[in-house]
N, C-alpha and C positions, 0 to 999 in steps of 0.2 A: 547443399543440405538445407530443410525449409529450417527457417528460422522459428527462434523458440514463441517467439509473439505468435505468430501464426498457427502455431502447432498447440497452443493456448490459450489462445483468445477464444471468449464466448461469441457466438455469431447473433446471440440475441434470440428469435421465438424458437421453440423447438430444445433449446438448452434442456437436460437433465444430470443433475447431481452426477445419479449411477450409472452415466454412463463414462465416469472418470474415477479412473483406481488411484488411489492417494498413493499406494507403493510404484507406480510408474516412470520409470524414467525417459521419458521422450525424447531424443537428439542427443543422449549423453551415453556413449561407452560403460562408462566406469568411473567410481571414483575418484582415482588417481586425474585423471584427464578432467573432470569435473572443478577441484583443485586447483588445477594449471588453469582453466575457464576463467573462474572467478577471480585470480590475482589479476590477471589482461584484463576483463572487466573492471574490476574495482580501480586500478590504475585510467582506464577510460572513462571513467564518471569522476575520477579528481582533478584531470584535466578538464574536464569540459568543464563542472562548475564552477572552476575558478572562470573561466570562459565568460560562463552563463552571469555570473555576476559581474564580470567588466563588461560586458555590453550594455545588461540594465536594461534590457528589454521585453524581454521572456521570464516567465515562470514555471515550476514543477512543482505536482502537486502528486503525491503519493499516497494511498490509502491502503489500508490493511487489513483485513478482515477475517475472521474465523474463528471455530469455537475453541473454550479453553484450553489451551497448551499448546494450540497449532503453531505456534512458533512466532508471534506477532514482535517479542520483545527480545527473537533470536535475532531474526531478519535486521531489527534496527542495531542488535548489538553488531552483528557481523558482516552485515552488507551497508548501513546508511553510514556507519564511521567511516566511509571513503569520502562522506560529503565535510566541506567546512563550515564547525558549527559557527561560524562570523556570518552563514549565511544558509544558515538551514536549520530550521525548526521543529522537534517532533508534538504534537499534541495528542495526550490522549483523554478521550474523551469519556468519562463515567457520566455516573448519576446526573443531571443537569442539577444544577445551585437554583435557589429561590429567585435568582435574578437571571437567568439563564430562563427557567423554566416561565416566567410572565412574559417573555420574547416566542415571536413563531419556531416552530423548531429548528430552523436553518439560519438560524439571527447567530448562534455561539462558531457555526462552522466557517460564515464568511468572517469574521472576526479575525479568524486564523487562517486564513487564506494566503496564500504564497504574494509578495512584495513583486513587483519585477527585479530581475535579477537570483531573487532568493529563490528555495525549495521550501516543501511544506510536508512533513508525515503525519499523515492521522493514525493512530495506534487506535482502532475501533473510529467511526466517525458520524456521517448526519444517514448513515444505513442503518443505526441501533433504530430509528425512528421507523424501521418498516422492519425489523427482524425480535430484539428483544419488547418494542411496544404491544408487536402482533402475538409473536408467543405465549406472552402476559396477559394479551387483553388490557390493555394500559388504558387504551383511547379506543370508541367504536371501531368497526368496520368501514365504514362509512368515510372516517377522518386519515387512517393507515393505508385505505386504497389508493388514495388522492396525492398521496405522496409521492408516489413513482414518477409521475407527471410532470411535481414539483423539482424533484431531485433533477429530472433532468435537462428542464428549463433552467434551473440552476445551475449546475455543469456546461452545458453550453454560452450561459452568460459566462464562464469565467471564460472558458475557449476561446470566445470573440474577443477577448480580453488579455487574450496572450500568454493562457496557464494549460500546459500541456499537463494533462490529466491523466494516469496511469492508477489501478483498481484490482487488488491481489486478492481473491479468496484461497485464504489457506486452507486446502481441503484435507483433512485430517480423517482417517479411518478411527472410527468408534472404538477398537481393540487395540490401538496406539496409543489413543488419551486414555485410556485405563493402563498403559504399560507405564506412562507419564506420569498420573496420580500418583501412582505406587511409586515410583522415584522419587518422588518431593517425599512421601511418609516414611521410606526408608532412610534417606539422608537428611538428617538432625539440621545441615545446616542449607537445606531447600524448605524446612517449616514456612520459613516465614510466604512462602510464595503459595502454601494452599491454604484454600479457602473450604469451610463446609459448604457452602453455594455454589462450587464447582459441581459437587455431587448433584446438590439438588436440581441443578442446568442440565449435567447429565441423561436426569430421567426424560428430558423433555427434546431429548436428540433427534425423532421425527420431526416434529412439528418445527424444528429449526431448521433440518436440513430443506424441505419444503420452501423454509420462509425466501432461504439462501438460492434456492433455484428461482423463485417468481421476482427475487431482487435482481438477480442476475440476467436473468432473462428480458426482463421489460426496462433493465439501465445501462445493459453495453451497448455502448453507442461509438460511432465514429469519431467523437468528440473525447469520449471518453468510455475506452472499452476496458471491460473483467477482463481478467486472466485466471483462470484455473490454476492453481502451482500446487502442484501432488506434493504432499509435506510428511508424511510418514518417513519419507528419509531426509534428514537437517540439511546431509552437504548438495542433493538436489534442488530442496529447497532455495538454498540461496545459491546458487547458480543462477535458477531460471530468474530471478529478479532481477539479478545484477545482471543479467545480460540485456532484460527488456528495459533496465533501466537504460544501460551503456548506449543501447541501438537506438533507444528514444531522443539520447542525447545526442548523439552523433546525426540524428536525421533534424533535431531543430539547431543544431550548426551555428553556436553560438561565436559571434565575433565579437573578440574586445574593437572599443574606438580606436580609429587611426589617431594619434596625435602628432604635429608638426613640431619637434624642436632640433632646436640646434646647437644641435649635442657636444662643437665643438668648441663653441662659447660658453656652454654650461660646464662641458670638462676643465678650460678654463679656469673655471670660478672654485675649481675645488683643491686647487694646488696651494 
């Protein structure tokens, strides 16, 4: 069976939005079997990161993307809890602070950038700077285009640097995040999670989905490639991650250090 990286990864020019159905389930049966996926998964990323942090060599760096509700703070509830928080990080990234924002725009993201050994999640990350900037008209034309450029001279700097880079847009159908809203205003105790700004984000879901194809398109790279994850349905959603994370991890093949003792003189010493 082709694997789920393959079956979702962006190839780069040519990429369009629509031509990916957010209700899709690619390489999964069924629910139930989806389920069974994701436990073997998530068991193979608790294993390897404890791995990945006795070696101390390698880093993972994970980002997350998509418009409101796609599931950014599902994903971390339900798939990143397999990582150990002793060595994994989630950031997410709003509004830049007055000290953030006198720094180039990718001064806050290396900041946060994954340690050797550890893992790194951006919950939103240095793509709000070519997606919510452009939408807004934040900064010219001029200063947003140039970034594409940046972003992935920068991903490749970390690459050479030992941080295996994985990039999730969570593609969420328009008639889904309306069935969404409606559940946070229905349930008294989902208030706290809506925002009037959702709505007004909403009106502008062209010009975003666009922004999200020309992000996509001009920054998966081999260094650091998108994946599409159709997210209209939850338990697909985290399947496909946890599995490209699982396979990610099993292909950079983390080994703890050999260490030399002797174990029969330390047994010794504890009697």
């Amino acid at each position: 069976m082709k694997p789920l990286a393959d079956r979702l990864r962006v190839p780069g020019s040519g990429f369009r939005v629509a031509d990916h159905d957010p209700r899709a389930t690619p390489g999964c049966a069924s629910r139930e079997e989806g389920a069974e996926r994701l436990a073997r998964n998530l068991q193979t990323i608790d294993e390897l990161h404890y791995a990945l942090y006795a070696e101390g060599k390698q880093s993972l760096l994970i980002v997350l993307q998509g418009m409101d509700t796609a599931g950014k703070d599902g994903v971390i509830r339900k798939v990143m809890t397999a990582f150990n928080p002793n060595s994994c990080r989630v950031t997410p990234f709003k509004v830049p602070t007055p000290e953030e924002a006198a720094h180039d725009f990718l001064w806050r993201i290396h900041l946060a950038a994954p340690a050797r050994g550890h893992v790194a999640i951006f919950n939103r990350s240095h793509y709000e700077d070519v997606l919510v900037v452009r939408v807004h008209d934040l900064v010219p034309r001029e200063v947003w285009s140039r970034r594409y450029d940046e972003i992935n001279e920068f991903e490749r700097h970390l690459a050479r640097n030992g941080t295996r880079i994985l990039k999730f847009f969570l593609h969420i159908s328009r008639d889904e995040q309306r069935e969404r809203l409606l559940a946070r205003l229905n349930d008294r105790s989902k208030h706290w999670k809506f925002s009037a700004a959702d709505l007004a984000e909403r009106t502008l879901w062209p010009k975003y989905q666009a922004a999200f194809q020309d992000a996509l398109a001009k920054c998966s790279t081999k260094d650091a490639p998108w994946f599409v994850i159709p997210a209209d349905r939850k338990w697909y959603r985290d399947l496909a991650i946890s599995e490209i994370v699982a396979r990610a991890l099993e292909d950079m093949a983390p080994r703890p250090p050999k260490v030399k003792l002797d174990v029969k003189a330390l047994k010794a010493k504890l009697r």
